[in-house]
TORDO-264755 format. One record per residue (C-alpha): x, y, z; residue number from 1; residue in one letter. Coordinates in Angstrom, 1 decimal. Layout:
N
+--------+--------+--------+-----+--------+
|      u |      v |      w | num | residu |
+--------+--------+--------+-----+--------+
|      X |      Y |      Z | NUM |      A |
...
+--------+--------+--------+-----+--------+
END
This chain:
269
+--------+--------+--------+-----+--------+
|      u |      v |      w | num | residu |
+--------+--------+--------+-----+--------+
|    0.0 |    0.0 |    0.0 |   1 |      X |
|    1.5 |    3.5 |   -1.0 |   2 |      X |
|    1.5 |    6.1 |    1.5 |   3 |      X |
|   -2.0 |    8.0 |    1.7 |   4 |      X |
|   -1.4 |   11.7 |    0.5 |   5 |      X |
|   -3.5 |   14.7 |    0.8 |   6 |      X |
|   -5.3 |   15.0 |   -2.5 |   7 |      X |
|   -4.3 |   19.0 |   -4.3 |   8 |      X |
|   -6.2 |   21.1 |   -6.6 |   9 |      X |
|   -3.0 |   20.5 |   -9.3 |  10 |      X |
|   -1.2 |   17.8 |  -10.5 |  11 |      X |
|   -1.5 |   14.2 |   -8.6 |  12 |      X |
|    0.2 |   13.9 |   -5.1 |  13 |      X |
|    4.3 |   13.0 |   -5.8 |  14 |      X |
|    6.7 |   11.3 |   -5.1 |  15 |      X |
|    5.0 |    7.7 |   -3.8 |  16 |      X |
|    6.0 |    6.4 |   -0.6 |  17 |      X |
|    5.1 |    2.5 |    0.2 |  18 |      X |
|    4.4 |    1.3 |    3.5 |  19 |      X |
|    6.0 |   -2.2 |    3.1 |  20 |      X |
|    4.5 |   -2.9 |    6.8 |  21 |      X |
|    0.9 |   -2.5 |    5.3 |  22 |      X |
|    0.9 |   -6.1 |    2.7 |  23 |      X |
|   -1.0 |   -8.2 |    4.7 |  24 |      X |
|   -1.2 |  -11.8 |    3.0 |  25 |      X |
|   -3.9 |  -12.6 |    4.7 |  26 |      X |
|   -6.2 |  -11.2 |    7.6 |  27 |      X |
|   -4.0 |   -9.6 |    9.9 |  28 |      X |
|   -4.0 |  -10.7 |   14.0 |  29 |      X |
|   -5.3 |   -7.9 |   16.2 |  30 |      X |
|   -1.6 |   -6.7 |   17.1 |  31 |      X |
|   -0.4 |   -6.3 |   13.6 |  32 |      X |
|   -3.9 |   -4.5 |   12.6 |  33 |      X |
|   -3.8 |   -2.0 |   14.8 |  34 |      X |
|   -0.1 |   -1.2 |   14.6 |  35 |      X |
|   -0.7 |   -0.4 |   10.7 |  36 |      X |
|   -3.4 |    1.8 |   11.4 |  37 |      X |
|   -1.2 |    3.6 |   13.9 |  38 |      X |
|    1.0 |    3.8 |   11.0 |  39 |      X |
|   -0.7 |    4.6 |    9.1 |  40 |      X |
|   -2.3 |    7.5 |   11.1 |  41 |      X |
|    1.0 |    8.7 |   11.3 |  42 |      X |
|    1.8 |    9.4 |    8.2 |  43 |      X |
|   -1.3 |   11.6 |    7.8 |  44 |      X |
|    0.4 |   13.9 |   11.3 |  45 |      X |
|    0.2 |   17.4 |   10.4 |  46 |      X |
|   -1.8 |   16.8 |    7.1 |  47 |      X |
|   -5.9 |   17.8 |    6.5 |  48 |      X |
|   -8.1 |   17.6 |    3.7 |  49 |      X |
|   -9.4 |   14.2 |    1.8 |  50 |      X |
|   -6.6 |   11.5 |    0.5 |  51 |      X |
|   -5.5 |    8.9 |   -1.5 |  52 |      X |
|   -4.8 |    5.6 |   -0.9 |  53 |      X |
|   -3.1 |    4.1 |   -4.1 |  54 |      X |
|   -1.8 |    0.7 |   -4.9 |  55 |      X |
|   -4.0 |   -1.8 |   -1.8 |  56 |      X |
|   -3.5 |   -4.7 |   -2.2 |  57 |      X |
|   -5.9 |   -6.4 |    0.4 |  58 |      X |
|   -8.9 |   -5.2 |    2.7 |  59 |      X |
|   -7.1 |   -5.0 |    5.1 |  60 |      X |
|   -4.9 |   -2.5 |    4.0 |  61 |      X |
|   -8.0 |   -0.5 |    2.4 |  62 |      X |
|   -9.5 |   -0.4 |    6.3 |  63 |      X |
|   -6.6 |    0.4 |    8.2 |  64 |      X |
|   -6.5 |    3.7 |    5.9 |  65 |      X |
|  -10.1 |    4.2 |    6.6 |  66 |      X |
|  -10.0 |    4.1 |   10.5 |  67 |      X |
|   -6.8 |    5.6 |   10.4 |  68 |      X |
|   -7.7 |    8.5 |    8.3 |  69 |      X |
|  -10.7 |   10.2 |    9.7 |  70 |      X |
|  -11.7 |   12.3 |    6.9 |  71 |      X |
|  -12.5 |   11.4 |    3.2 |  72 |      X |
|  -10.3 |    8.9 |    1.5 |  73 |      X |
|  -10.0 |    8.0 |   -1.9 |  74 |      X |
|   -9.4 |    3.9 |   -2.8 |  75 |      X |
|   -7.8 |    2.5 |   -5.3 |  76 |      X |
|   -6.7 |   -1.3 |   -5.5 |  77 |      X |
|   -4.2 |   -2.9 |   -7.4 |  78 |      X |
|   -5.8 |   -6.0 |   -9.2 |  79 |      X |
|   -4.8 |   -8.6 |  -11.9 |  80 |      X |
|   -6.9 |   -9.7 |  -15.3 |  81 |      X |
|   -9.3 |  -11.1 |  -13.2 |  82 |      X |
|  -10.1 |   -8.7 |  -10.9 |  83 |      X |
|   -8.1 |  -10.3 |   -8.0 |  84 |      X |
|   -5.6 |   -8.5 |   -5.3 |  85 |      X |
|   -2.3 |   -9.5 |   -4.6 |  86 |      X |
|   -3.6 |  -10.9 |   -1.2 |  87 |      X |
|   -6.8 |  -13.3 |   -3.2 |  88 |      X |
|   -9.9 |  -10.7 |   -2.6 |  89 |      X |
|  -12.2 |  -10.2 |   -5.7 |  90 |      X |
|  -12.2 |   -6.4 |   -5.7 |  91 |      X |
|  -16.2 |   -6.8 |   -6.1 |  92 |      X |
|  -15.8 |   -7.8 |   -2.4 |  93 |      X |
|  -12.9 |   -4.7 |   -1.9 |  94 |      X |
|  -16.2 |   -2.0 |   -3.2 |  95 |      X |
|  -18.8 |   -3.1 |   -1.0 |  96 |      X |
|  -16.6 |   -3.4 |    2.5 |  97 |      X |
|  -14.9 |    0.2 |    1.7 |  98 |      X |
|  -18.0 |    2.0 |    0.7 |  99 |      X |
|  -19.6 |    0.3 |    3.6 | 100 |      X |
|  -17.0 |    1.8 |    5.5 | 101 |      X |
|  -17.2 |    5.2 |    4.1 | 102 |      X |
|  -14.7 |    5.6 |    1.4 | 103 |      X |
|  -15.0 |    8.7 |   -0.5 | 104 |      X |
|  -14.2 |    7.3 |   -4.1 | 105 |      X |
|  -13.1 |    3.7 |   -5.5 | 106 |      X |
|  -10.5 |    2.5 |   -8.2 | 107 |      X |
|   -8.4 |    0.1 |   -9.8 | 108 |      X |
|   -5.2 |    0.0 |  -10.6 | 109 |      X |
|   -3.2 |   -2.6 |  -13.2 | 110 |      X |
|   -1.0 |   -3.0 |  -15.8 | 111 |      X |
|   -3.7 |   -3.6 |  -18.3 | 112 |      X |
|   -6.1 |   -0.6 |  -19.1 | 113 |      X |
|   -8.5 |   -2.9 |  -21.3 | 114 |      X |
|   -8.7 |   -5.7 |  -18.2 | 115 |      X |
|   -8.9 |   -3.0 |  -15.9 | 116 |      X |
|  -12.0 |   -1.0 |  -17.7 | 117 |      X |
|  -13.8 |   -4.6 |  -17.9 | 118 |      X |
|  -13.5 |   -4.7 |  -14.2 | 119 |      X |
|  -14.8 |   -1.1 |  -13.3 | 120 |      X |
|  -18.2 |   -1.9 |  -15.6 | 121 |      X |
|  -18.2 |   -4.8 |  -13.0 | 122 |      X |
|  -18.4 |   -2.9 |  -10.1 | 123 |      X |
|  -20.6 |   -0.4 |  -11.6 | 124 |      X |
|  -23.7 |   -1.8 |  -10.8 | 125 |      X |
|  -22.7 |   -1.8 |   -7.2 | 126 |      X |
|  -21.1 |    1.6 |   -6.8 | 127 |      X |
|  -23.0 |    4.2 |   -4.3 | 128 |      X |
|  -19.3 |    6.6 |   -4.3 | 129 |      X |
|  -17.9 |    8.1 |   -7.0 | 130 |      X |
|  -15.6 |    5.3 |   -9.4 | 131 |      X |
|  -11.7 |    6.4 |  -10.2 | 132 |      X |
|  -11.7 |    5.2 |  -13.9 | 133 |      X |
|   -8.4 |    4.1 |  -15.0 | 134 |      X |
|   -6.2 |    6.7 |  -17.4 | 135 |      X |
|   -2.9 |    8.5 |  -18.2 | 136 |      X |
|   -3.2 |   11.3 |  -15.9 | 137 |      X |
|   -0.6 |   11.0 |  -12.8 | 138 |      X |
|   -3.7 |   10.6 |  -10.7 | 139 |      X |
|   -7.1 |    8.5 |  -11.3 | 140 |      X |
|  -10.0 |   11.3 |  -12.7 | 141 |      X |
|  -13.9 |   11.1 |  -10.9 | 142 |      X |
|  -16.6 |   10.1 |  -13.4 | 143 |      X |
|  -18.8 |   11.5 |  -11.0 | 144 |      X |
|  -21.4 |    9.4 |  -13.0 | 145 |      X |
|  -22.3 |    7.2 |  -10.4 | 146 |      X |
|  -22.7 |    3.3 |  -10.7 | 147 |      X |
|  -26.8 |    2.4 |  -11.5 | 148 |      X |
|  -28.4 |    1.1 |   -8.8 | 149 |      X |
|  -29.2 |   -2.9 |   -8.3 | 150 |      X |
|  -32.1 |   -3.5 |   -9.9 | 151 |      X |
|  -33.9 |   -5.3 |   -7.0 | 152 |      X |
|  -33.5 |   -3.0 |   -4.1 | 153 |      X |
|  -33.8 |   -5.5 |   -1.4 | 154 |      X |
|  -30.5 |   -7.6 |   -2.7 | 155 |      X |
|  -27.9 |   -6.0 |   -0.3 | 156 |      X |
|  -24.2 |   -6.5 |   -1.5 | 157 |      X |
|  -22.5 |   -8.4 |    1.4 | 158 |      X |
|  -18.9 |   -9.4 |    1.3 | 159 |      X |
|  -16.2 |  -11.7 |    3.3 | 160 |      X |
|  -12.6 |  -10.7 |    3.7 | 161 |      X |
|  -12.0 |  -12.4 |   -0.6 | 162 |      X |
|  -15.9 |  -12.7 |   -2.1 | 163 |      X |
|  -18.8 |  -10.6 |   -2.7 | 164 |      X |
|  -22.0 |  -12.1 |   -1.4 | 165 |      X |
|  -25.5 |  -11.2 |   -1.5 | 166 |      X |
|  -28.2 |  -10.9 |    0.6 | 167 |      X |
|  -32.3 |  -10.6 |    0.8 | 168 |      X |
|  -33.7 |   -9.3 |    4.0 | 169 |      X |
|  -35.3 |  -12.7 |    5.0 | 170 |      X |
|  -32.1 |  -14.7 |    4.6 | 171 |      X |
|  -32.2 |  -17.9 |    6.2 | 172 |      X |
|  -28.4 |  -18.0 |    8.3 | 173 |      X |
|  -29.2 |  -21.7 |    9.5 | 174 |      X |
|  -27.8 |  -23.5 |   12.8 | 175 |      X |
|  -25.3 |  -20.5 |   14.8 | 176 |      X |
|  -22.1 |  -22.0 |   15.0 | 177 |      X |
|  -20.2 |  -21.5 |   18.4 | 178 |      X |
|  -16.9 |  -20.6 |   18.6 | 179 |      X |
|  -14.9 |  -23.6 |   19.6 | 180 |      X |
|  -11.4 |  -25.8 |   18.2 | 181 |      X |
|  -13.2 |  -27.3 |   15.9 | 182 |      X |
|  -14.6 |  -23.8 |   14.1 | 183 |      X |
|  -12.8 |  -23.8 |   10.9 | 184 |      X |
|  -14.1 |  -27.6 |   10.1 | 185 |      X |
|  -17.7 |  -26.0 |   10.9 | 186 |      X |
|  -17.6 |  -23.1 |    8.8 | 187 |      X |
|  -16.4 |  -25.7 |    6.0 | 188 |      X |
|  -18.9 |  -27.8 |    6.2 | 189 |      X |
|  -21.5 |  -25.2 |    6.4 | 190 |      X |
|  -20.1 |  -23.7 |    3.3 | 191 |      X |
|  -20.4 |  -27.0 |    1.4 | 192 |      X |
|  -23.6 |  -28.0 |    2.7 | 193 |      X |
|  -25.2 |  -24.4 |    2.0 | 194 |      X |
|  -23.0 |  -23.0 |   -0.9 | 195 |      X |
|  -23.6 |  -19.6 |   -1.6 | 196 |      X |
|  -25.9 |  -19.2 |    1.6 | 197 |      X |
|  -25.0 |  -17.3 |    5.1 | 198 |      X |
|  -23.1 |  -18.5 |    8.0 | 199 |      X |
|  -24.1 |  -17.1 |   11.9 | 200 |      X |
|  -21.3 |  -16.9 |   14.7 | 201 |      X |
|  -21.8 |  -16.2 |   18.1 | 202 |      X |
|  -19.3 |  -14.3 |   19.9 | 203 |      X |
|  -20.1 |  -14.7 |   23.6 | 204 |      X |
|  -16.6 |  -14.2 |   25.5 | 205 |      X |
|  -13.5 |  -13.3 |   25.0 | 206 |      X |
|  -12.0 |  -17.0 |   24.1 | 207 |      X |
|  -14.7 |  -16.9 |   21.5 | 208 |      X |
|  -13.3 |  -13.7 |   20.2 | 209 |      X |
|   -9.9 |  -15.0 |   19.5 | 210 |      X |
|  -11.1 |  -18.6 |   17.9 | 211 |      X |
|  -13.5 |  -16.5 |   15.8 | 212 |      X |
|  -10.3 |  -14.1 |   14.2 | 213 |      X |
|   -8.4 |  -17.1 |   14.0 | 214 |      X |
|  -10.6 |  -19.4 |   11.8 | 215 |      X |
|  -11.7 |  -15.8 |   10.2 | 216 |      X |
|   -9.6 |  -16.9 |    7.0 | 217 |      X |
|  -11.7 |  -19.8 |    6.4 | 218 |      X |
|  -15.2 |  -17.9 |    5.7 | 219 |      X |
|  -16.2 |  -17.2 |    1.8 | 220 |      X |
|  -20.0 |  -16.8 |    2.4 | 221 |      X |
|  -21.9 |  -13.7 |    3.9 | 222 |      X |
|  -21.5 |  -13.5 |    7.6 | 223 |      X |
|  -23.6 |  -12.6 |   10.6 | 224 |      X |
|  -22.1 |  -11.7 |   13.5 | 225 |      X |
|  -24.1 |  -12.1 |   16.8 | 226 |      X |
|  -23.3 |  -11.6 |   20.5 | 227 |      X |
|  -25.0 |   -9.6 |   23.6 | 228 |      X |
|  -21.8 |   -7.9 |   24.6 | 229 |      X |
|  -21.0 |   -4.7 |   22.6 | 230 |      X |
|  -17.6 |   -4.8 |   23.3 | 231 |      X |
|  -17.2 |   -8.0 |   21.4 | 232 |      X |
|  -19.5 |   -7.7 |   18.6 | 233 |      X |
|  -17.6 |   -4.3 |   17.6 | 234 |      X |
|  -13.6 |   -6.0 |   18.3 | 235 |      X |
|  -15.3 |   -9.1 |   15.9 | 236 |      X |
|  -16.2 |   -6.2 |   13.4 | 237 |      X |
|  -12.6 |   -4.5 |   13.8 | 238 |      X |
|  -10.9 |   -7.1 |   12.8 | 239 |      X |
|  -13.0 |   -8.7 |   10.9 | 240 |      X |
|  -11.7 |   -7.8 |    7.5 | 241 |      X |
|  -14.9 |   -8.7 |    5.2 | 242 |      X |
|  -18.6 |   -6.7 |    5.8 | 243 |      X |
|  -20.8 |   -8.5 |    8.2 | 244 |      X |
|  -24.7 |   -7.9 |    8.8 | 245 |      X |
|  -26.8 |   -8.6 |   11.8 | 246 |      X |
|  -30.1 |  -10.6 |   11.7 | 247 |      X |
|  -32.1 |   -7.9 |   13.8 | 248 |      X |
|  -32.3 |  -10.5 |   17.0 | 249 |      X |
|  -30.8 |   -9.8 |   20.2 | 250 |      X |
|  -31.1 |   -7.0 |   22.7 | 251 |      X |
|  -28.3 |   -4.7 |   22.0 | 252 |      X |
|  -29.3 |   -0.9 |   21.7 | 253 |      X |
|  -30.1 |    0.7 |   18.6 | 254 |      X |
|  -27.5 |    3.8 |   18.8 | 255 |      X |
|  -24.7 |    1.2 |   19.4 | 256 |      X |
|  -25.5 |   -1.0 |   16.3 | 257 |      X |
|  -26.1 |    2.3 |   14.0 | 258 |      X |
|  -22.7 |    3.3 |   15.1 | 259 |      X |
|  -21.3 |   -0.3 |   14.0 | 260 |      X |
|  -22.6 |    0.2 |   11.1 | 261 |      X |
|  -21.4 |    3.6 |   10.1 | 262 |      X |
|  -18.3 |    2.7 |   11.3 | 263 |      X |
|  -17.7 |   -1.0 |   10.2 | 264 |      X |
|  -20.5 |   -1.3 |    7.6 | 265 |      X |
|  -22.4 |   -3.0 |    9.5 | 266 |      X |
|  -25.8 |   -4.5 |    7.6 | 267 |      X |
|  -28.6 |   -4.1 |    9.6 | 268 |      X |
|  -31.4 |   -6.4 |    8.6 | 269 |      X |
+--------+--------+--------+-----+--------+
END
């Protein structure tokens, strides 16, 4: 990920900086997270106005820049032919987790402007920010033509920390798995039994916390995260590094769950 730089009226931000700390190959343990967005948040020091966040190459590099930044941030991920990151995630998945997160603008970046174009009138369809359309300027230009909407409103993009995923507000999420040893071999056989369906984890104390990020790796379908302790359910959605929703069952206070969702993208069904 290159160094986020203030955005300027002129000529695109230079000279490029890269935070080698920042290429995570895979979702990053608590520790690490947060010591990249403190890194990150350092880098902005001294600094005001929106940025850019050029060359990600994983969601979690896109949402360290997003809690570290505080302000409006431009996107832009670094993808192969077939729309895939350096670190595996479809950047389908990359749009919906940062603009649930509040990303100012989204784009791709690549070696092959045809490839690249294909993959922008992907993400079109799914685009409620601004798009950063590949071209030869030194920085990406705003078609400030925003993506169409989806053409059944109640399909809600949904994404895990490598796939997009969709949902309908009466999804049926199935048996809630418990966090446990044996979670990973759960959330596979889940997945096979109900492919392209929803998985539930509970989150109920802190040991449940660390098996859930653990096994986190594992999970390619649309997740919904459930426990009665706000503390927990927002350190799941911190680290978390895919876009979760919540089924609308338990007892936790409305504020608190708006607030999890403005700041995590939180779906709330």
């Amino acid at each position: 990920m290159e160094v986020p730089l203030p955005l300027t009226a002129g000529a695109g931000p230079s000279p490029k900086r890269r935070f080698g700390s920042m290429k995570f190959g895979g979702p990053p343990d608590p520790e690490r997270f947060e010591e990249a967005v403190s890194h990150c948040s350092t880098a902005l020091a001294g600094t005001d106005g929106p940025v850019w966040c050029g060359g990600l190459e994983s969601l979690a590099d896109g949402r360290c820049a997003l809690l570290a930044a505080g302000r409006p941030v431009w996107c832009t991920f670094r993808c192969d032919r077939e729309g895939r990151t350096a670190a595996g995630a479809d950047v389908l998945a990359a749009l919906i987790v940062m603009e649930g997160m509040g990303c100012a603008a989204f784009g791709l970046e690549g070696d092959d402007p045809e490839a690249l174009a294909g993959q922008m009138a992907r993400l079109a369809p799914y685009a409620t920010v601004p798009l950063l359309w590949p071209g030869d300027l030194p920085r990406p230009t705003v078609d400030w033509e925003l993506g169409r909407a989806l053409a059944d409103p109640d399909v809600i993009p949904c994404a895990s920390g490598t796939e997009a995923r969709f949902l309908t507000p009466d999804v049926d999420v199935g048996e809630t798995l418990r966090c446990g040893p044996g979670l990973v071999e759960e959330i596979l056989e889940s997945e096979e039994q109900r492919p392209q369906g929803a998985l539930k984890i509970a989150i109920l104390d802190e040991d449940d916390l660390w098996a859930f990020l653990e096994a986190q790796y594992a999970i390619r379908d649309a997740l919904c995260l459930w426990s009665d302790v706000p503390e927990l359910l927002e350190k799941a959605l911190r680290y978390y590094q895919g876009r979760a929703f919540w089924d609308g069952t338990g007892d936790l206070e409305g504020d608190f769950l708006e607030e999890m969702a403005r700041k995590y993208g939180l779906i709330l069904l």
